[in-house]
C-alpha atoms as one frame of an Amber mdcrd trajectory, in Angstrom:
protein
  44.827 -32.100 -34.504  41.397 -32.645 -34.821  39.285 -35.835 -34.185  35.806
 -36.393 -34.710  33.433 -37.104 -31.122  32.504 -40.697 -32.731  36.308 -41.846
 -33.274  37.552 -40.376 -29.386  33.924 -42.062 -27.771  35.249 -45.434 -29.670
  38.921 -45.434 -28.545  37.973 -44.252 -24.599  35.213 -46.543 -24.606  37.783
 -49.473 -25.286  40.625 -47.937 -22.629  37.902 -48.615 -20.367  36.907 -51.912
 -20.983  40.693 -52.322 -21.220  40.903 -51.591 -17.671  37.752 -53.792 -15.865
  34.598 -51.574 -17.110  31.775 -53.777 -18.231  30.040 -52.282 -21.503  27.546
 -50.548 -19.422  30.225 -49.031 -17.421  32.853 -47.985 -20.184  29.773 -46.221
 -22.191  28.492 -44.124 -19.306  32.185 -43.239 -18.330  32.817 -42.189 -21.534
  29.954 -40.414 -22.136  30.585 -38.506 -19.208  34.682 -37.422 -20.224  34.072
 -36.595 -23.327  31.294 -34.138 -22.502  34.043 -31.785 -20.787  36.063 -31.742
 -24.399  32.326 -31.136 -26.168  31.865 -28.000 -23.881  34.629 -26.780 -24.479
  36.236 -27.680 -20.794  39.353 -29.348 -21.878  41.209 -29.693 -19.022  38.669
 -31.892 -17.669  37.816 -34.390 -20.638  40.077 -36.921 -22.471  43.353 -35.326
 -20.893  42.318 -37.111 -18.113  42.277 -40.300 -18.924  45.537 -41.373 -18.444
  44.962 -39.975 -15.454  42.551 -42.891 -14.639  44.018 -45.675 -15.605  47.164
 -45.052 -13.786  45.241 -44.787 -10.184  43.857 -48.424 -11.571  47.053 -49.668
 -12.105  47.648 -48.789  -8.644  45.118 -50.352  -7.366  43.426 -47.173  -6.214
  40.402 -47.580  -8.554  38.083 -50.566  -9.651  36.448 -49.741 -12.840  34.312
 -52.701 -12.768  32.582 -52.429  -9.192  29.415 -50.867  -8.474  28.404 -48.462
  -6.529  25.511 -48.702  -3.589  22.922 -47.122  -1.267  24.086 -47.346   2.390
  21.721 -45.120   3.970  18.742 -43.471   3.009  15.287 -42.207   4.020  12.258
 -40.646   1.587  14.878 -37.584   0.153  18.048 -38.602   1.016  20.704 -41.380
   0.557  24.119 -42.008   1.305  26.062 -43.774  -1.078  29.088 -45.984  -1.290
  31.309 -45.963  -4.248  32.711 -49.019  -3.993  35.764 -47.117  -5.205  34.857
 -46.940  -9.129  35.319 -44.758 -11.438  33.828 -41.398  -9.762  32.297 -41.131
 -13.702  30.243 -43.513 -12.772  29.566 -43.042  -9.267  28.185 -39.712 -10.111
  25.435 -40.425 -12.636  24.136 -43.622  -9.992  23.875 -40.998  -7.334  22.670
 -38.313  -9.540  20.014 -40.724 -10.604  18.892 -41.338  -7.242  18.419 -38.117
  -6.327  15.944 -37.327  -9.017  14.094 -40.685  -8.237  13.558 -39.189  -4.507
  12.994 -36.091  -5.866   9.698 -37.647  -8.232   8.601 -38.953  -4.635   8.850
 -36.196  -2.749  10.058 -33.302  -4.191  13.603 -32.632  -3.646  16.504 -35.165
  -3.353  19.730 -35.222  -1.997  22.824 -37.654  -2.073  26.188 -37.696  -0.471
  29.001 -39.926  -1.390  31.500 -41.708   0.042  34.301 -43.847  -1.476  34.733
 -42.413  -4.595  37.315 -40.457  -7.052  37.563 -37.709  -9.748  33.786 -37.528
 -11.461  34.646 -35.224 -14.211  32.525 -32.483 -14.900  29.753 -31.367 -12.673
  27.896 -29.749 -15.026  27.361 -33.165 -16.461  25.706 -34.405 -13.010  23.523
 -31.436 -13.080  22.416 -31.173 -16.405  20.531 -34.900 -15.743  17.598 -33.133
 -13.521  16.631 -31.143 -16.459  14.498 -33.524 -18.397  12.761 -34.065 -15.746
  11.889 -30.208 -15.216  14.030 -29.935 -12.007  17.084 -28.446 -10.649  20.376
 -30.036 -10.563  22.749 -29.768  -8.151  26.258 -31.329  -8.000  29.652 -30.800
  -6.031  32.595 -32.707  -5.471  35.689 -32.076  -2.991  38.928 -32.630  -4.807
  43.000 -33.289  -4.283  43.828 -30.334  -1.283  45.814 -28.231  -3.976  44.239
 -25.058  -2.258  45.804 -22.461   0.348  42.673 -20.788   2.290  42.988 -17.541
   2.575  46.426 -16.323   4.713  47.530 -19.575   4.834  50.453 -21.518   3.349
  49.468 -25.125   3.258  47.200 -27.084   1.132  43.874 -27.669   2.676  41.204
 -27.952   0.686  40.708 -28.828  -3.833  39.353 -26.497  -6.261  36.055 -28.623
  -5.345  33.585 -27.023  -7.949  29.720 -26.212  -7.602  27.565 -26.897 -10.581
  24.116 -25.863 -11.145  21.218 -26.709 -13.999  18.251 -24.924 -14.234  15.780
 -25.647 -16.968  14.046 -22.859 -19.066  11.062 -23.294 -21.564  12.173 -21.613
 -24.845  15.253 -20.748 -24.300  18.453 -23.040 -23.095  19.111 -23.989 -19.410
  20.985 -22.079 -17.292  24.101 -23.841 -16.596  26.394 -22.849 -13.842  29.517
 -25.021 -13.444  32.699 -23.281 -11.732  35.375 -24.084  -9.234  35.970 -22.781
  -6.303  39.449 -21.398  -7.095  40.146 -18.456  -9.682  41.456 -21.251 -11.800
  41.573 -25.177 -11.542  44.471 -27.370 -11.488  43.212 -28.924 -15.165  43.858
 -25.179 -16.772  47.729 -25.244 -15.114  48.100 -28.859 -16.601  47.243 -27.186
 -20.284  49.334 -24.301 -19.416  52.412 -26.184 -18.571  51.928 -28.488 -22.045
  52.262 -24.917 -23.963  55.135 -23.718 -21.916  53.387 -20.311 -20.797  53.039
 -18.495 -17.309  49.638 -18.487 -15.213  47.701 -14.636 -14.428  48.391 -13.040
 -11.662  46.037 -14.213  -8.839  46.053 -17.926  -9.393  49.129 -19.031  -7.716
  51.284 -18.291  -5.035  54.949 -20.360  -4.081  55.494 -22.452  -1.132  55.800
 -18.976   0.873  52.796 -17.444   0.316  53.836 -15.140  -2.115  51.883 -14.760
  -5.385  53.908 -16.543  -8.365  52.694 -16.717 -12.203  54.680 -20.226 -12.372
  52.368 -22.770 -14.238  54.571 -25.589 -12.041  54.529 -23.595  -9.007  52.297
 -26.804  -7.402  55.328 -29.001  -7.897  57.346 -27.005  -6.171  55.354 -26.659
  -2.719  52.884 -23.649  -4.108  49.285 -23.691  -3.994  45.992 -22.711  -5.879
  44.204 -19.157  -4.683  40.331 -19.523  -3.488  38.129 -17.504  -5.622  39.131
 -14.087  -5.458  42.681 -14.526  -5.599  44.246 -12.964  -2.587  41.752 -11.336
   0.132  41.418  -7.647  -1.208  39.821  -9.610  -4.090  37.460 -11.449  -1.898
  39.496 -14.376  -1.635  38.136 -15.374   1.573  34.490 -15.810   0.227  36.256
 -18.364  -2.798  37.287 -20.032   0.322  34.101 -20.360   2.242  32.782 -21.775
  -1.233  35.371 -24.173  -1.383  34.669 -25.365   2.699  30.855 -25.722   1.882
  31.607 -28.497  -0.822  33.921 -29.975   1.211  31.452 -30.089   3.938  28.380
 -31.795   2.082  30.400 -33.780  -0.036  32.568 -35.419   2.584  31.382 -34.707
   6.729  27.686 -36.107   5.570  28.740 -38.607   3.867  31.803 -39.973   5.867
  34.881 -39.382   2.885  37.692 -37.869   3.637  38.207 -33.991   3.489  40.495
 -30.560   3.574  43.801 -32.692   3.455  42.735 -36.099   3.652  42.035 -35.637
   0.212  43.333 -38.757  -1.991  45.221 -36.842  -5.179  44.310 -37.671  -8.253
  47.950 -38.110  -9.175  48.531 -41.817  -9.226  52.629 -40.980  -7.968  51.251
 -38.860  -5.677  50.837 -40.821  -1.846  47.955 -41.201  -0.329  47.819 -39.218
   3.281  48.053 -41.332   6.313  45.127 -41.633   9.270  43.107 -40.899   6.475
  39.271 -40.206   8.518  36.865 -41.213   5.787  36.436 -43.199   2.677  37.846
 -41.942  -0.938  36.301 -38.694  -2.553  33.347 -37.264  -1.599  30.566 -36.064
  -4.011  26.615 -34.406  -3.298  23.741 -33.846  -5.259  20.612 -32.352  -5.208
  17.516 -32.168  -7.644  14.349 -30.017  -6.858  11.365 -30.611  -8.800  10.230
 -27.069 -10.228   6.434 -28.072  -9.565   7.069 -28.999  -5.744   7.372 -24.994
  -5.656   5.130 -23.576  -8.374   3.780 -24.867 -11.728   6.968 -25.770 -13.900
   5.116 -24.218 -16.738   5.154 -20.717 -15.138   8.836 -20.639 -14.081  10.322
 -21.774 -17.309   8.494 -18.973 -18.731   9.564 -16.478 -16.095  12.750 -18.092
 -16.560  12.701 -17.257 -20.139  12.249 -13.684 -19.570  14.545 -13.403 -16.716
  17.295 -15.280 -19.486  16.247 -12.918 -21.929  16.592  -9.483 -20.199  20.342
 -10.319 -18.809  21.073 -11.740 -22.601  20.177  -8.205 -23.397  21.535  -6.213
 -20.966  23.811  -3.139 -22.129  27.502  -3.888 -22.733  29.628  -2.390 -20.916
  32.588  -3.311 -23.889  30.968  -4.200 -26.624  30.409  -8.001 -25.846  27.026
  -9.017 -25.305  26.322 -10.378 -21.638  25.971 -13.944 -21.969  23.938 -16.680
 -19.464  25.570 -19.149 -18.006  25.581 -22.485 -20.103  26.005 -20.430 -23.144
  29.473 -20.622 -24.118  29.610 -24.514 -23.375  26.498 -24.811 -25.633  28.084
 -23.101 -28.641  31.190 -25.347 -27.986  29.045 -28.589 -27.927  27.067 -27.759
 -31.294  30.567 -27.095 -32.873  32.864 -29.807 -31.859  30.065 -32.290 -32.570
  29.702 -31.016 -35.631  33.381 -30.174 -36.739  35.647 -32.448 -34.082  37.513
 -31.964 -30.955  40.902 -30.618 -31.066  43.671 -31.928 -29.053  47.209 -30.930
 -28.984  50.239 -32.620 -30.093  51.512 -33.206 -26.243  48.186 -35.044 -25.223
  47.944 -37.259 -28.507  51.069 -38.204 -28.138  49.970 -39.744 -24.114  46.588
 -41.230 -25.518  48.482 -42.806 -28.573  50.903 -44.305 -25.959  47.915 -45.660
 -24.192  46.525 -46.945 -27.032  49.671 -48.669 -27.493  49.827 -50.119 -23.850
  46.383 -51.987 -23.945  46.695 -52.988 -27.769  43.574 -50.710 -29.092  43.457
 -48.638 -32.157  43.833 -44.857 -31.952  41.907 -43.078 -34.328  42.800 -41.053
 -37.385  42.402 -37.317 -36.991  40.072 -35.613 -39.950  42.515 -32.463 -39.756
């Protein structure tokens, strides 16, 4: 089914007030779920909102607090989530980092005390109207074997990166740190088919194609896969988020993780506070005029775009694929599947809120 952007922003917008967000709050956490479904990154937008509410109704998020500076000195802060929504943690930390970075040049924030923040390309993708470079990273639920290992150490803690251009669109990184994230098994599982080799293995190391493999003791592959695919370098990735996002900041980490399952339990001797997030945003003209790098970063843009295909696809920069989702589903609607309206109309039904019509 398909649902226009307005009718899904209305009907989230009101879960969240449902459960403690002021106006403020349920708009910007809103805004910042339903970008994943816009580009395209389903497994990350308005699936997960059930997903929220139930860690409120166990007490393990409070929509309606705020977040705050603990620590902080001309370029960088520390920052408390108060443990909020990690929607809205994000963009107040985010924020912060490109106010130091109009000081001073660059910014940087860690963050403690907080939970799932949706999509980091979101986070990142605030520097660029301000001609800088975004930088955001979260650790996640330790869903993730490192490489010859069978336990669960670290998430699929993804990197994102914005980098504005003059003429043509920004550059957009945003990828996890695993060769696929646990949102993708979640969709997966809803349409009863197996995982590609190289995303999985079971509970004894051995690779599995299982899209429930996690609930049966398994674990998520590092980048790479297995280590003649350069799994151990996915792994390193994954370590460096976990590093600035949590040891700076003083959240927990590796398997101290809090899981974003609500039925899920917490760890015990947990060392830190709640999830950890960083960002970073570098003003272009701290470096060199912005004018001249966006239009070297035009033509750098431009000669990959062009590049000769090797199979008769054209090479394609990152950001691009989310930007032709975004134009589309605003124009024409997001689709969601049967499974998933069939959770959010039960929602709907739990806090007495309309659920909208779909348009096809």
């Amino acid at each position: 089914m398909i649902y226009t952007y307005q009718s899904l922003f209305e009907f989230c917008r009101n879960i969240f007030l449902a459960v403690g967000c002021n106006n403020t709050q349920a708009e910007s956490a809103t805004k910042v779920l339903l970008s994943a479904d816009l580009r395209g990154i389903d497994s990350h937008g308005i699936a997960r909102l059930q997903g929220y509410v139930r860690l409120w109704e166990v007490k393990r998020v409070f929509p309606g607090n705020e977040p705050c500076v603990i620590y902080e000195t001309p370029s960088t802060a520390v920052v408390d989530g108060s443990s909020a929504l990690g929607l809205n943690v994000a963009p107040y930390a985010m924020k912060i980092a490109i106010q130091k970075a109009i000081q001073v040049g660059t910014g940087w924030v860690s963050v403690q005390n907080s939970s799932h923040f949706g999509i980091a390309g979101y986070h990142a993708m605030l520097a660029l109207p301000e001609d800088m470079i975004g930088i955001a990273m979260t650790n996640a639920s330790p869903l993730v074997a490192p490489t010859f290992s069978k336990e669960r150490l670290l998430g699929t803690n993804p990197i994102a990166m914005a980098i504005p251009a003059g003429e043509e669109p920004a550059f957009v990184a945003d990828f996890a740190t695993t060769t696929a994230s646990n949102g993708k098994l979640e969709l997966l599982q809803r349409k009863g088919e197996n995982t590609p080799e190289g995303w999985l293995q079971d509970k004894h190391g051995i690779s599995s194609t299982d899209a429930h493999e996690l609930k049966k003791g398994g674990a998520l592959l590092p980048l790479g896969g297995h280590r003649e695919g350069g799994s151990h370098k996915g792994y390193m990735l994954g370590s460096m988020v976990d590093i600035l996002s949590a040891l700076l900041s003083g959240a927990n980490y590796g398997p101290w993780v809090p899981p974003f399952p609500a039925y899920v339990p917490v760890p015990d001797n947990l060392p830190g506070k709640g999830i950890g997030h960083f960002f970073g945003a570098m003003r272009i003209d701290a470096f060199r005029p912005a004018s001249d790098f966006k239009t070297h970063m035009d033509a750098w843009i431009r000669r990959f775009r062009s590049s000769e295909s090797a199979n008769g696809q054209q090479v394609v920069i990152p950001g691009d694929p989310e930007r032709i989702y975004e134009n589309e589903r605003m124009k024409n609607g997001i689709p969601i599947d049967n499974e998933l309206v069939k959770t959010l109309e039960a929602l709907a039904h739990q806090f007495s809120v309309s659920f909208p019509e779909p348009i096809s």
